[in-house]
Every structure is written in structure tokens, then in C-alpha cells.
C-alpha positions as CSV (number, residue, x, y, z in Angstrom):
1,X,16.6,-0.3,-4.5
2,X,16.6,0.7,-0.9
3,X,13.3,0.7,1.1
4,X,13.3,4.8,1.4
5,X,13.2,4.6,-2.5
6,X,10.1,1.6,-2.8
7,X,8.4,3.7,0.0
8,X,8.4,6.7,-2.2
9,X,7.6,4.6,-5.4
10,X,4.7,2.7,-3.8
11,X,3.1,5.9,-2.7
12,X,3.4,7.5,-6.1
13,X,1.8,4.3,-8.0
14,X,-1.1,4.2,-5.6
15,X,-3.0,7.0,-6.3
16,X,-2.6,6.3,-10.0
17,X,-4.4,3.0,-9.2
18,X,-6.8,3.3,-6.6
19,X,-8.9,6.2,-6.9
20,X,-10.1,6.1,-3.6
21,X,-6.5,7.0,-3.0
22,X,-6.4,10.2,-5.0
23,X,-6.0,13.2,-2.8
24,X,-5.7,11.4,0.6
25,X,-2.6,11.9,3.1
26,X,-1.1,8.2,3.2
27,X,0.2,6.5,6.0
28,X,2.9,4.0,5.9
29,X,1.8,1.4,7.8
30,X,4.4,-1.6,6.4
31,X,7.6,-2.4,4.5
32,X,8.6,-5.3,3.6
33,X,11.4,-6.8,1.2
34,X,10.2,-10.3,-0.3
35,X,12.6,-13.6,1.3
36,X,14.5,-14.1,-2.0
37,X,14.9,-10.3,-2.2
38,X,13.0,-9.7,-5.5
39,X,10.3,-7.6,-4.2
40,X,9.0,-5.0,-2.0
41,X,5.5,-5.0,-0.4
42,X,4.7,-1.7,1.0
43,X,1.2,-1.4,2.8
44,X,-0.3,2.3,3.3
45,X,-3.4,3.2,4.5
46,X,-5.8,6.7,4.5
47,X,-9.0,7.9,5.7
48,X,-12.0,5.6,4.1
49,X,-15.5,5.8,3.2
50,X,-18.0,5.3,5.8
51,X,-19.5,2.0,4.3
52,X,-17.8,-1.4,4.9
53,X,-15.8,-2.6,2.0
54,X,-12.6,-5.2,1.5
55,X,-9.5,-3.6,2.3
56,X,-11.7,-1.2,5.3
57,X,-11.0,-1.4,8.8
58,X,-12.5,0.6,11.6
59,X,-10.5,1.5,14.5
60,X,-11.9,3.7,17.3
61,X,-14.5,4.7,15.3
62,X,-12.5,5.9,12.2
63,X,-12.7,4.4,9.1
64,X,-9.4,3.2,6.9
65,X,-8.4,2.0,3.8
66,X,-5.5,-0.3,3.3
67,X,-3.7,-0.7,0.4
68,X,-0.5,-2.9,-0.3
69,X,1.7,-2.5,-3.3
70,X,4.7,-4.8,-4.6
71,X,7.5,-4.0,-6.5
72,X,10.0,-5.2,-8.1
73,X,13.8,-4.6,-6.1
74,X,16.0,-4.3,-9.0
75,X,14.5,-1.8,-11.3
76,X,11.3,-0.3,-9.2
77,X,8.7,-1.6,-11.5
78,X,5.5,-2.2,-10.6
79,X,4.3,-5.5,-10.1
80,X,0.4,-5.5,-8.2
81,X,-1.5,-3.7,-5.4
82,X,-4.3,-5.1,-3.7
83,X,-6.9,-4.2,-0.8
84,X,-5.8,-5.7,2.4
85,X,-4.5,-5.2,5.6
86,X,-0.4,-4.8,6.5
87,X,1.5,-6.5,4.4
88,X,-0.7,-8.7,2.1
89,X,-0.6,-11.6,0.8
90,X,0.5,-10.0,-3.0
């Protein structure tokens, strides 16, 4: 799979996890293909709730949720997602 492809992947398997997702404009903030080459880790983020949570980072006064989802290379499959900032530890 090439990275436009786990890009468009990710973002279609986040909303479907996180509900705090649903309805919000992503932002790719990260993209990153595994060493060995059997995964992508693609980090978004989108406009968060005002309270302080994992995952939430305020930056000039604006709150943000990150979000990183991995995949597997060779058939797109998705493998975890977890709160975090760019590029997770997944």
C-alpha cells in the first residue's frame, strides 16, 4: 500500500472508532511506515473538548485531539489506534 492510500484508510477507520472523531475535519499531522515495513502509523488530529483528557493538547489556546492509527502495509487492515500525540508509540 502506498502512504496516500493508509492516509485515506486511517481517516476512514477513525471516526468508526473514536466517536469524539465523528463529524470533525481531520488534520494529518503524521505518517509513518513501520522499520520492517509491515505497518503504517498515521497520526491525525481535530478540534477537542474543552476539558483536559489523554490524547488533548492545547496550543495557543485551542484545544486538540490526537489520534494515531496503525495498519497493516500489505492488505490495509486495521491493526490499533490510540490517544496520543504524533506518531505514537502503537
Amino acid at each position: 500500500m502506498q502512504v496516500k492510500e493508509a492516509v485515506e484508510k486511517a481517516s476512514q477507520y477513525l471516526p468508526e472508532i473514536f466517536e469524539s472523531a465523528q463529524d470533525k475535519e481531520l488534520r494529518l499531522e503524521g505518517v509513518e511506515k513501520t522499520d520492517d515495513g509491515q505497518f503504517w502509523k498515521v497520526t491525525f488530529s481535530y478540534s477537542g473538548d474543552s476539558h483536559d483528557a489523554e490524547g488533548r493538547v492545547t496550543l495557543m489556546g485551542r484545544m486538540r485531539e490526537y489520534k494515531t492509527v496503525k495498519l497493516r502495509n500489505d492488505s490495509g487492515e486495521f491493526i490499533g489506534a490510540q490517544n496520543g500525540v504524533l506518531l505514537a508509540q502503537l
